[in-house]
PyMOL CGO cylinders between C-alpha atoms (Angstrom):
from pymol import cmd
from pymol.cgo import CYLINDER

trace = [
    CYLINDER, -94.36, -39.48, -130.32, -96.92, -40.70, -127.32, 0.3, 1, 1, 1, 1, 1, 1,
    CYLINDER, -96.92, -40.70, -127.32, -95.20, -40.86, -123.92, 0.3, 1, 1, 1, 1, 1, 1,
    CYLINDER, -95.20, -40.86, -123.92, -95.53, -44.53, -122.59, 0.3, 1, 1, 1, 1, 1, 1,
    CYLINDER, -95.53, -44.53, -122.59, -97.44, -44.05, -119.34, 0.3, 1, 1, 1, 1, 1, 1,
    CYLINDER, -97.44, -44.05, -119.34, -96.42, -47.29, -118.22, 0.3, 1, 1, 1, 1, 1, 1,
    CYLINDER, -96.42, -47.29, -118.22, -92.66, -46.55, -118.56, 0.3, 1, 1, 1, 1, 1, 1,
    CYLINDER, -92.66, -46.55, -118.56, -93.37, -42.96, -116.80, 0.3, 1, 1, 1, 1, 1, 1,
    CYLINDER, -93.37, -42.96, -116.80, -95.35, -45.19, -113.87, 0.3, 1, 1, 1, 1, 1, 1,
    CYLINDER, -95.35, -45.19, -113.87, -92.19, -47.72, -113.25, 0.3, 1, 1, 1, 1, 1, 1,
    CYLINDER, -92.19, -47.72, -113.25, -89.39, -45.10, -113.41, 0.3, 1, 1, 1, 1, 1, 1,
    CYLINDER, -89.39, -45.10, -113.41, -91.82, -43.21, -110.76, 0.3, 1, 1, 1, 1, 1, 1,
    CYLINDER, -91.82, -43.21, -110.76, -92.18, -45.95, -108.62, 0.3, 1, 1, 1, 1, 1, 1,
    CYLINDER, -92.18, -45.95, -108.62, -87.96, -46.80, -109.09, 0.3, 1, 1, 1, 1, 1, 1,
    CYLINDER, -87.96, -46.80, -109.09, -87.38, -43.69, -107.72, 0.3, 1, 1, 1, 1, 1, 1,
    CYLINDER, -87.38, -43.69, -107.72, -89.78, -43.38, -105.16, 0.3, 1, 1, 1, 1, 1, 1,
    CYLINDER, -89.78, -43.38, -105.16, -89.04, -46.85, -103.58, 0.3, 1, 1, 1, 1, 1, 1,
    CYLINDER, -89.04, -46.85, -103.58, -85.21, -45.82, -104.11, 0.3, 1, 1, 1, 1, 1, 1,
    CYLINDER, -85.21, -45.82, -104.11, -85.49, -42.37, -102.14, 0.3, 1, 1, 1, 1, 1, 1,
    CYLINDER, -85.49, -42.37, -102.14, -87.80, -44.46, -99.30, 0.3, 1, 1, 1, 1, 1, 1,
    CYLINDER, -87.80, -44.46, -99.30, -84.64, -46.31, -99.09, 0.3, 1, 1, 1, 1, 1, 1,
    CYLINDER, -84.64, -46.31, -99.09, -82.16, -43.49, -98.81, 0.3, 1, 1, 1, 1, 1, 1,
    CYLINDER, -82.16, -43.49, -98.81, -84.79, -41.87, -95.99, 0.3, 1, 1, 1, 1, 1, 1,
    CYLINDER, -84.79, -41.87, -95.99, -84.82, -44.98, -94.05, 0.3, 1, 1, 1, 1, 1, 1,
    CYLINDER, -84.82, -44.98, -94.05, -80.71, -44.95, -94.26, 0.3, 1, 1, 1, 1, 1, 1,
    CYLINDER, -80.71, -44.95, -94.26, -81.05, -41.54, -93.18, 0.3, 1, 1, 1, 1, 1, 1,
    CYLINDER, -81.05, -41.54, -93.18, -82.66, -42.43, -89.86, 0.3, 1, 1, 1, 1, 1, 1,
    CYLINDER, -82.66, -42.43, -89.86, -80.84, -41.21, -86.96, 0.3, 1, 1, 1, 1, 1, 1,
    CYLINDER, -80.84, -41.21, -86.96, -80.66, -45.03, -85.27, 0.3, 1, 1, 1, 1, 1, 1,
    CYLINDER, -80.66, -45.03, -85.27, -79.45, -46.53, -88.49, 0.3, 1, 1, 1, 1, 1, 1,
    CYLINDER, -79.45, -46.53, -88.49, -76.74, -43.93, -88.65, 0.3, 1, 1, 1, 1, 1, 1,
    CYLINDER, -76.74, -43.93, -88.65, -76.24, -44.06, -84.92, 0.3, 1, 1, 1, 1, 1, 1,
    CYLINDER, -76.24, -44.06, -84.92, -75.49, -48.05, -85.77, 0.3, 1, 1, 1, 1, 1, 1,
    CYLINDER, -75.49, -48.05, -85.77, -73.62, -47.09, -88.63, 0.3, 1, 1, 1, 1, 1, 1,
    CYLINDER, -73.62, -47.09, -88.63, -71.18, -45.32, -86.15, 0.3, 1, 1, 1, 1, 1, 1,
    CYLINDER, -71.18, -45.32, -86.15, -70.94, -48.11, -83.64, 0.3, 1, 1, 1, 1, 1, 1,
    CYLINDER, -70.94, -48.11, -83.64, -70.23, -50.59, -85.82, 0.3, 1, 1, 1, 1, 1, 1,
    CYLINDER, -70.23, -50.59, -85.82, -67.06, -48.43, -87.99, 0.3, 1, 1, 1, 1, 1, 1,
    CYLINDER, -67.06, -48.43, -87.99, -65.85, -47.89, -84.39, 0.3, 1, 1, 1, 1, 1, 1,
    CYLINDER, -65.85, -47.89, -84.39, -66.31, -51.65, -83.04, 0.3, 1, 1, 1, 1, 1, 1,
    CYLINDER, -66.31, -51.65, -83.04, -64.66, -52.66, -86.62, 0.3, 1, 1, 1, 1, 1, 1,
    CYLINDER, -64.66, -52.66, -86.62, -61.50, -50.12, -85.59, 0.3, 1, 1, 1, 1, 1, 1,
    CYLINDER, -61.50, -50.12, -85.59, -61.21, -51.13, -81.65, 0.3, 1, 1, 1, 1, 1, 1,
    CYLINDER, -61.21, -51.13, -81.65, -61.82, -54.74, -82.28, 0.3, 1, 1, 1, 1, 1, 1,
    CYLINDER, -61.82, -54.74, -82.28, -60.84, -57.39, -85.08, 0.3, 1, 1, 1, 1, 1, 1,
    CYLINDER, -60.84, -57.39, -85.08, -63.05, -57.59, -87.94, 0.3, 1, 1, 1, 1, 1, 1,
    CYLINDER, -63.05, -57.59, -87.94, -63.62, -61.63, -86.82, 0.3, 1, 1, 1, 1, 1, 1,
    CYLINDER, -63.62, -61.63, -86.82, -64.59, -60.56, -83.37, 0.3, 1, 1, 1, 1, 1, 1,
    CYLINDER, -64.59, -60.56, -83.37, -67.47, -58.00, -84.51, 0.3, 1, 1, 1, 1, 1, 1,
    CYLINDER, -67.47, -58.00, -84.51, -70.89, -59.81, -84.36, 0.3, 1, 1, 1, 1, 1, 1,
    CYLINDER, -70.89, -59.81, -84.36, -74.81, -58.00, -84.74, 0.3, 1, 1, 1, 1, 1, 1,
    CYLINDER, -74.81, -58.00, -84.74, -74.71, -58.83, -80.95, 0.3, 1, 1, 1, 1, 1, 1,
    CYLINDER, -74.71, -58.83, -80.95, -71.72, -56.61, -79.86, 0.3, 1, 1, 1, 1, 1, 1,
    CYLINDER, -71.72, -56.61, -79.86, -72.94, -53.74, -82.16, 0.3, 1, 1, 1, 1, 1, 1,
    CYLINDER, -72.94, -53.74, -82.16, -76.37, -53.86, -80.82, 0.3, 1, 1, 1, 1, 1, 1,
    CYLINDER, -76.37, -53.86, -80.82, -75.01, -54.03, -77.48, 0.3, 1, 1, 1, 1, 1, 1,
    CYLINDER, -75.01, -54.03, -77.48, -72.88, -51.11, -78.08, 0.3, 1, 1, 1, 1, 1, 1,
    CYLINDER, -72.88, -51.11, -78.08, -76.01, -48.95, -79.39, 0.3, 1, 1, 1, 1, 1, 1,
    CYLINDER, -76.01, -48.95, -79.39, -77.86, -49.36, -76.94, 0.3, 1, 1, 1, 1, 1, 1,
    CYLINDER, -77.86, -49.36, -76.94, -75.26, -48.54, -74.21, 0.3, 1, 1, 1, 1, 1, 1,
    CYLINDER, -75.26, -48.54, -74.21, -74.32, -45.74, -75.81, 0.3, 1, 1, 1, 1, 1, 1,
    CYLINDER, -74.32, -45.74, -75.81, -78.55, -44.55, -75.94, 0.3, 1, 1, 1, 1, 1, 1,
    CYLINDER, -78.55, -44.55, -75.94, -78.35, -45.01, -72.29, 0.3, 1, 1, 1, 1, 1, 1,
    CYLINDER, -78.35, -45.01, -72.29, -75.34, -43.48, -71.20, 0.3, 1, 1, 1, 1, 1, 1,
    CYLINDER, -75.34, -43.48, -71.20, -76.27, -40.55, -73.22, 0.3, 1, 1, 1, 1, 1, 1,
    CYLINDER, -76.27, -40.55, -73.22, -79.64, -39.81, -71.53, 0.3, 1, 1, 1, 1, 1, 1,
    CYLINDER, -79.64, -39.81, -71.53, -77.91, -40.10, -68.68, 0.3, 1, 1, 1, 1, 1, 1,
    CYLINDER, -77.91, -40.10, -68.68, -75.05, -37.83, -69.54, 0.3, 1, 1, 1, 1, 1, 1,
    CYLINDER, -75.05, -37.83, -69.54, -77.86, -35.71, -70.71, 0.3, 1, 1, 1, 1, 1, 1,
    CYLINDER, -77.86, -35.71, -70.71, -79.82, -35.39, -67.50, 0.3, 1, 1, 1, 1, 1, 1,
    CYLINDER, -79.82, -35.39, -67.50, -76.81, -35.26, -65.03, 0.3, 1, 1, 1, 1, 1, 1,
    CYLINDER, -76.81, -35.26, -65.03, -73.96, -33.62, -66.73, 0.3, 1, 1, 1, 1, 1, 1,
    CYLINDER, -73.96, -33.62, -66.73, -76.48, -31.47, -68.93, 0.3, 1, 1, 1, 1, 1, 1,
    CYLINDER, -76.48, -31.47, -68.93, -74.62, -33.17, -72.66, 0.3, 1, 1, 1, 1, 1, 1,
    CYLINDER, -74.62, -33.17, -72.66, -76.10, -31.74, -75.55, 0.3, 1, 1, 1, 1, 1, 1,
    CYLINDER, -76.10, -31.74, -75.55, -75.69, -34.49, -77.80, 0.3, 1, 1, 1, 1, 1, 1,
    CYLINDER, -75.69, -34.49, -77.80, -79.33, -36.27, -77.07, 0.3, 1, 1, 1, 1, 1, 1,
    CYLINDER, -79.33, -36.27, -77.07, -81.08, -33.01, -76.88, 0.3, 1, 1, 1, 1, 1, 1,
    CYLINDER, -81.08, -33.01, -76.88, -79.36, -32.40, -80.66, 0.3, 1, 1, 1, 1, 1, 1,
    CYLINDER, -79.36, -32.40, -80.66, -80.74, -35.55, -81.72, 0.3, 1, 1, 1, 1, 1, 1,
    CYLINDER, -80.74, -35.55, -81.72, -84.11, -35.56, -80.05, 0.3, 1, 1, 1, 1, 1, 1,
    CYLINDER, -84.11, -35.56, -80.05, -84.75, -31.77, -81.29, 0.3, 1, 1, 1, 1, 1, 1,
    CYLINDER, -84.75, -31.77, -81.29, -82.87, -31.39, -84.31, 0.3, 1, 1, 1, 1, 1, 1,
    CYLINDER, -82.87, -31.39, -84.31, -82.65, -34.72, -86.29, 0.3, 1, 1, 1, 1, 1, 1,
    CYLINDER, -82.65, -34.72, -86.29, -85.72, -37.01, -85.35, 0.3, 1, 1, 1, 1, 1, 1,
    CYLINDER, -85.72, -37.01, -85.35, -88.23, -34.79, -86.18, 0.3, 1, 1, 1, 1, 1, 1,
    CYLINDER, -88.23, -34.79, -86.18, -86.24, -33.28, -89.64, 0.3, 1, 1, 1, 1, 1, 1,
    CYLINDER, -86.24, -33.28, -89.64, -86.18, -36.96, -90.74, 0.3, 1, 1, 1, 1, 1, 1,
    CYLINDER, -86.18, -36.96, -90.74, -90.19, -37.77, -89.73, 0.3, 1, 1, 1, 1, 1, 1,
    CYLINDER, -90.19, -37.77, -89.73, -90.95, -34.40, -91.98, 0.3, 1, 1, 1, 1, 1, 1,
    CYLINDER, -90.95, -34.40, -91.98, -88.97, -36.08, -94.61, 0.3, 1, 1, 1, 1, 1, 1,
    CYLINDER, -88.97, -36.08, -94.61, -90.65, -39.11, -94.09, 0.3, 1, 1, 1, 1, 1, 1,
    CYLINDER, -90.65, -39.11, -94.09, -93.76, -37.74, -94.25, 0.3, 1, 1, 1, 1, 1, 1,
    CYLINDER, -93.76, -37.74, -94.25, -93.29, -35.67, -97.47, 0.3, 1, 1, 1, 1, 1, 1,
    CYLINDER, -93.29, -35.67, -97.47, -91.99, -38.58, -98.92, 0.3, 1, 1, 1, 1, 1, 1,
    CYLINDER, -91.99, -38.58, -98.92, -95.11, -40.97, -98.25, 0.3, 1, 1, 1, 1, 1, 1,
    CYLINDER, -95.11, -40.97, -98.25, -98.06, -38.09, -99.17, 0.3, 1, 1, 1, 1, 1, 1,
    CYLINDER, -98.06, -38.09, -99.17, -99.79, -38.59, -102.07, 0.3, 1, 1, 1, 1, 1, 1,
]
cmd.load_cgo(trace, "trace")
């Protein structure tokens, strides 16, 4: 029996769009946000947790790691910045080549 190209082109294209999704989940800001929001959702009521506070929270907590970084010497950006961004932009990239 013929394979349906068609079919083969659409399951293809399923599972590429659904691993470009996974990737993009992946991304050490979303899961960064991910964080911030489970712990605003445990400190806080779940009423009093907007996209504002969360967003807020992220980006204090970018900020007072660089600085943690640069004047207590905190590993924690320095793990990010060398370990995870570019591991994820390889996996990007691999995943977008033709």
């Amino acid at each position: 029996m013929p394979c349906n190209t068609d079919e083969n082109h659409w399951v293809y294209r399923v599972q590429r769009t659904f691993m470009r999704v996974v990737v993009l989940l992946s991304h050490p800001l979303v899961l960064l946000t991910a964080a911030v929001f489970k712990s605003a959702v445990g400190l806080f009521a779940w009423n009093d947790v907007n996209s504002g506070l969360v967003l807020n929270a992220v980006k204090q907590s970018i900020m007072f790691s660089t600085i943690d970084r640069f004047i207590y010497g905190n590993w924690i950006l320095a793990l990010g910045c060398i370990l995870l961004l570019p591991i994820w932009i390889i996996l990007w990239s691999v995943l977008n080549s033709h």
